[in-house]
C-alpha positions in Angstrom: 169.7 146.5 202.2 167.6 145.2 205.4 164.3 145.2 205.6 162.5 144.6 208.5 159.0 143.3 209.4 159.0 144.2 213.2 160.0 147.1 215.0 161.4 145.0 217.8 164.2 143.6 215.0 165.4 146.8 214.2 168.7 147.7 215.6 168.5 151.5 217.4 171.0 153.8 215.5 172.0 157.5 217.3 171.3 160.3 214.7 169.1 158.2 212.4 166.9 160.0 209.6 163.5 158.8 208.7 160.6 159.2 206.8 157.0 157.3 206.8 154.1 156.8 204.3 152.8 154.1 201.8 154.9 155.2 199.1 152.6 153.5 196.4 154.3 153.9 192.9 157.8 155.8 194.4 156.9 158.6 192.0 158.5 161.6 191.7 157.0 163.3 194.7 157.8 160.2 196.8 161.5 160.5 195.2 161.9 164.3 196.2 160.6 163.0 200.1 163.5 160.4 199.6 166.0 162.7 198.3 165.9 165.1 201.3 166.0 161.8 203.6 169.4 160.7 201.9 170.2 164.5 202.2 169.4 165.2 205.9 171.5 161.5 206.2 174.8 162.6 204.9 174.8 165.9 206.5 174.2 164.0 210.0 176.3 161.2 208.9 173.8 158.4 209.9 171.6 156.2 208.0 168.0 156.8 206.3 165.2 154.5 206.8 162.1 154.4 204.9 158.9 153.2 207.3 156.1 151.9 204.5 152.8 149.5 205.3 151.9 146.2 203.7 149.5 145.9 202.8 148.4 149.4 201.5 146.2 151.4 204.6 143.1 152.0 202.4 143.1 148.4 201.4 142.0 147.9 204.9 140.4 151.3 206.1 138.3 151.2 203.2 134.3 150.1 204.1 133.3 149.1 200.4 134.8 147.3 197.6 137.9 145.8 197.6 140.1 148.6 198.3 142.8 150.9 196.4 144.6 148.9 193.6 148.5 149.1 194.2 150.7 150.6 191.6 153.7 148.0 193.1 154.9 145.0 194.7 156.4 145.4 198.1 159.2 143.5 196.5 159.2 146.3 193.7 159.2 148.8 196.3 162.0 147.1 198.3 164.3 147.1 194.8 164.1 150.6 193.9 164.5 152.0 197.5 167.8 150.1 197.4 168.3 151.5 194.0 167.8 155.0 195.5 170.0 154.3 198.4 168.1 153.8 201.3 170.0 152.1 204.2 167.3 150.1 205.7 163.3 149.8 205.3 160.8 148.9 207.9 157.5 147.0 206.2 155.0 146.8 209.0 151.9 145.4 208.7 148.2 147.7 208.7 145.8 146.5 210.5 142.7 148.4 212.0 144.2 147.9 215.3 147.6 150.0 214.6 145.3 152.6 212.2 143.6 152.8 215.9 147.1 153.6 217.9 147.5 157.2 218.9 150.3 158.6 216.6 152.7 159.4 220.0 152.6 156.0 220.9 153.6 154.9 217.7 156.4 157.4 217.5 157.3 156.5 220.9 158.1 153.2 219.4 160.2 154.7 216.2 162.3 156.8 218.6 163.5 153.6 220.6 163.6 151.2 217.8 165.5 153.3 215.9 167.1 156.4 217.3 165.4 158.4 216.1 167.0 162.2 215.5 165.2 163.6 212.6 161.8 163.2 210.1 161.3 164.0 207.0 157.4 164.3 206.0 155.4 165.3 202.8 153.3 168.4 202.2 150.6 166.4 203.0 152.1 163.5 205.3 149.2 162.5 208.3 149.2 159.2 210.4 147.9 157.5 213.6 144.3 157.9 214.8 142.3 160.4 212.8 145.4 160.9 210.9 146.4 163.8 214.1 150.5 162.9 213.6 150.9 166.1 211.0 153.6 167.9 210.2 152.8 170.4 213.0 152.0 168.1 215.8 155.0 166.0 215.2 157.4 169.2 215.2 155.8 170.0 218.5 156.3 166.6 219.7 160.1 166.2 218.7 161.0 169.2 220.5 159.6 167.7 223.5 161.2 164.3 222.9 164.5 165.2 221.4 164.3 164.9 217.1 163.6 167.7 214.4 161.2 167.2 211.7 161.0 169.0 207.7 158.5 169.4 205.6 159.5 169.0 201.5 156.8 171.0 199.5 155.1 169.1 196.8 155.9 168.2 193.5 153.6 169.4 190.5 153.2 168.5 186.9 150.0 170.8 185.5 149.5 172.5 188.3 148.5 170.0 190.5 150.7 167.9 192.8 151.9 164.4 191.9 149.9 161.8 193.1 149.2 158.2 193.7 145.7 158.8 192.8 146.6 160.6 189.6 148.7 157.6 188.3 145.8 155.4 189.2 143.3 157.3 187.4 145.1 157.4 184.1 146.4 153.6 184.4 142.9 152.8 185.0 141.9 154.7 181.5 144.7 153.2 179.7 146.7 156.2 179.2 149.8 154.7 180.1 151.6 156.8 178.5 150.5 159.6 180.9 150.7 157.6 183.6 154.4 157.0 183.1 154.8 160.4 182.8 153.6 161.0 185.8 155.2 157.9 187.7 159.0 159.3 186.6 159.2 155.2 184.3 157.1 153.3 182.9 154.4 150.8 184.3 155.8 147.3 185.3 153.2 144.6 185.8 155.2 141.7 187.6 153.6 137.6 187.4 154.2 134.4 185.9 153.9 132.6 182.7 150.9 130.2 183.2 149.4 128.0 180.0 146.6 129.3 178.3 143.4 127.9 175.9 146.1 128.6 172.5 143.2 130.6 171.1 146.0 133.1 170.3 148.2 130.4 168.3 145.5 129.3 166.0 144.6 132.6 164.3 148.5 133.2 164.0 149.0 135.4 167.4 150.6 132.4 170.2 150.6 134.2 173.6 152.0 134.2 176.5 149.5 134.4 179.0 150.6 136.7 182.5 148.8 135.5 186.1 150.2 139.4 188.5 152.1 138.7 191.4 150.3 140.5 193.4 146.4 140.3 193.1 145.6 143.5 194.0 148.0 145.5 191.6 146.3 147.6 189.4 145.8 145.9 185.9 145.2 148.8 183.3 141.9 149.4 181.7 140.8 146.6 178.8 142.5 146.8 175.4 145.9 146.5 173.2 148.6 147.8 174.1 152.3 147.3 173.3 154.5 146.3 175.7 157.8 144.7 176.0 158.8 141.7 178.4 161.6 141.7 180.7 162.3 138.1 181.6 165.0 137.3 184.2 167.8 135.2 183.2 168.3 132.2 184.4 171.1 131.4 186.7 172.8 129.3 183.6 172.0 132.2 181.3 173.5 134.3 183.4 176.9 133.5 182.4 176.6 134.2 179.0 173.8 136.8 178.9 171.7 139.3 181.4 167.9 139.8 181.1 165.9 139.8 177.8 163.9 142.5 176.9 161.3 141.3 174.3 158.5 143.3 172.6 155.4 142.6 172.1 151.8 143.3 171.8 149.1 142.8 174.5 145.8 142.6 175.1 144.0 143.0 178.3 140.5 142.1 178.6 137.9 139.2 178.4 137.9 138.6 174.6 134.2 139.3 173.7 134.5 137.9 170.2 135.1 134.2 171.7 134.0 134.2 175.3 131.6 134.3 178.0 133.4 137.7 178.7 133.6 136.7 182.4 137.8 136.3 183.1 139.8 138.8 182.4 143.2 137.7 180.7 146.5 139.7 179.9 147.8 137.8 177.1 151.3 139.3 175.2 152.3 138.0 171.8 156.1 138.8 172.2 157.7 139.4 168.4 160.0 136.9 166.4 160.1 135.2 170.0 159.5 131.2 170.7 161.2 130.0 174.0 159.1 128.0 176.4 158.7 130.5 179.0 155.8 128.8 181.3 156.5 129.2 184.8 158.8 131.8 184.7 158.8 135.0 186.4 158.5 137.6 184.7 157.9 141.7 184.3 155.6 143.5 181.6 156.3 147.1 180.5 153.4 149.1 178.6 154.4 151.5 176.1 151.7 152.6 174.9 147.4 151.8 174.6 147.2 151.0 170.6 143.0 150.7 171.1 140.5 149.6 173.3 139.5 146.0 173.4 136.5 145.4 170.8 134.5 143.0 169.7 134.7 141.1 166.1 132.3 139.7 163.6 134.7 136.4 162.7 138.3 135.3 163.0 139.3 136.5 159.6 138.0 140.5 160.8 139.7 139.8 164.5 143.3 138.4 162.6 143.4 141.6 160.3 143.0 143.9 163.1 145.6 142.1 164.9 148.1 142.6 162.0 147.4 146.3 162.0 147.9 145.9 165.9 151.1 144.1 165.5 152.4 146.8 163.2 151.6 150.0 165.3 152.9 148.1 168.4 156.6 146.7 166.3 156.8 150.3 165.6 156.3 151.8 169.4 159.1 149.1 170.7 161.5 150.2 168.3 161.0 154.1 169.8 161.4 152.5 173.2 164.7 150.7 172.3 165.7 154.2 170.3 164.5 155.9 173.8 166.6 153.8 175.8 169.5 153.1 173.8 169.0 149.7 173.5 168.5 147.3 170.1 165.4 145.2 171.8 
């Protein structure tokens, strides 16, 4: 699938379909935008293209703090709008200089870069300066500049409408479970295998120890949880074998009983497991928040819990591999 960075790259296609927005997560509300997109595409017989921002628009417009944590990698995003089948995507950069551009202008530049012959927004889709390029203004606009434009009503689960925001907020309490109810999957945390202080394989527990890919993806809230591993193969592995899904148990958090409590770790003992894995790429799944990170009187008291931890969490990855028809 291409993906372009610049407008100027793209090559102008008569009749193409299009749609534009952040797209954090591709949740099911994002999915139902792409699904008329691939719709409005086959009845025109053209291509879709998805126009999405890196980095995320309230990362920059955002005056305190250090902006919205994402729920994905652009790479991530890239993937599973392939997967959906997309035809091309167009990753432009946000600055505060193209949040200032009048939304005409900047439409002014889809219609030529990519011919431009229909939109499809979202119930709530707004863009350009003071976010004035609305569903309304731009169906004024295309009939003055030769494209059509739909609106696709929202998607709700308990009343309210799917949401970015939503997602966040429960990732961000640890109810991953929720939140993948509400994302359509399950939360994937992409990074690499990096060496930690082998606290973990004293008391019994070795760990591999998870640096994100992306800085700024969101990290749920501090505590157990378990999770299984999806580490790539390797191009000799591929041969003979695809990826391996591993379970495991993690903990996210800054391990009060032994440290400062300043760095926040996400450490995964993966189960009857021992390859060296340092340095590779690699993509945690949460199941499940088993309890909240805590704080222990000695090693013995932290190692039982830890047992009890490692029990609860063996017993969620077998329901995932019974879930998805795999023997993990």
């Amino acid at each position: 699938m291409p993906t372009y960075r610049r407008l100027e790259d793209v090559v102008p296609v008569v009749g193409t379909v299009l749609t534009i927005g952040t797209f954090d997560g591709l949740h099911p509300g994002h999915r139902r935008i792409i699904g008329e997109l691939l719709a409005e595409r086959d009845r025109r017989d053209s291509r879709a293209v998805v126009v999405t921002f890196d980095p995320h628009p309230q990362q920059v417009l955002r005056k305190t703090g250090s902006g919205v944590p994402i729920l994905m990698t652009a790479a991530q995003k890239g993937a599973l709008l392939e997967e959906l089948g997309v035809d091309d995507v167009i990753i432009l950069p946000f600055t505060h200089a193209f949040a200032a551009t009048p939304w005409q202008s900047f439409v002014d530049q889809l219609c030529e870069a990519t011919g431009l012959s229909h939109m499809v927004v979202g119930h709530d889709h707004a863009f350009g300066r003071d976010r004035a390029g609305n569903a309304e203004s731009l169906d004024r606009y295309g009939t003055e500049h030769g494209f059509t434009v739909s609106q696709v009503t929202p998607l709700l689960q308990s009343g309210d409408p799917v949401s970015s925001t939503r997602i966040r907020r429960a990732l961000s309490d640890g109810d991953v479970v929720e939140g993948a109810r509400l994302l359509g999957r399950r939360y994937h945390l992409p990074g690499t295998i990096v060496a930690g202080d082998r606290r973990g394989r004293g008391l019994g527990f070795p760990t591999a120890n998870l640096r994100t890919a992306e800085p700024d993806q969101l990290v749920p809230s501090e505590g157990v949880y378990a999770t299984r591993m999806i580490i790539p193969s390797t191009a000799a592995e591929a041969e003979t074998a695809g990826d391996r899904v591993i379970g495991g148990m993690t903990n996210i958090g800054r391990r009060p009983s032994f440290t400062d409590g300043i760095e926040r770790t996400i450490e995964t003992h993966l189960f009857d497991f021992s390859d060296d894995i340092y340095d590779r790429f690699v993509t945690l799944e949460f199941l499940t928040l088993l309890r909240y990170e805590q704080s222990f009187d000695s090693a013995e008291a932290f190692r039982a819990q830890l047992a009890v931890d490692e029990a609860s969490a063996r017993e969620a990855v077998a329901q995932a591999a019974v879930e998805s028809g795999s023997s993990d």
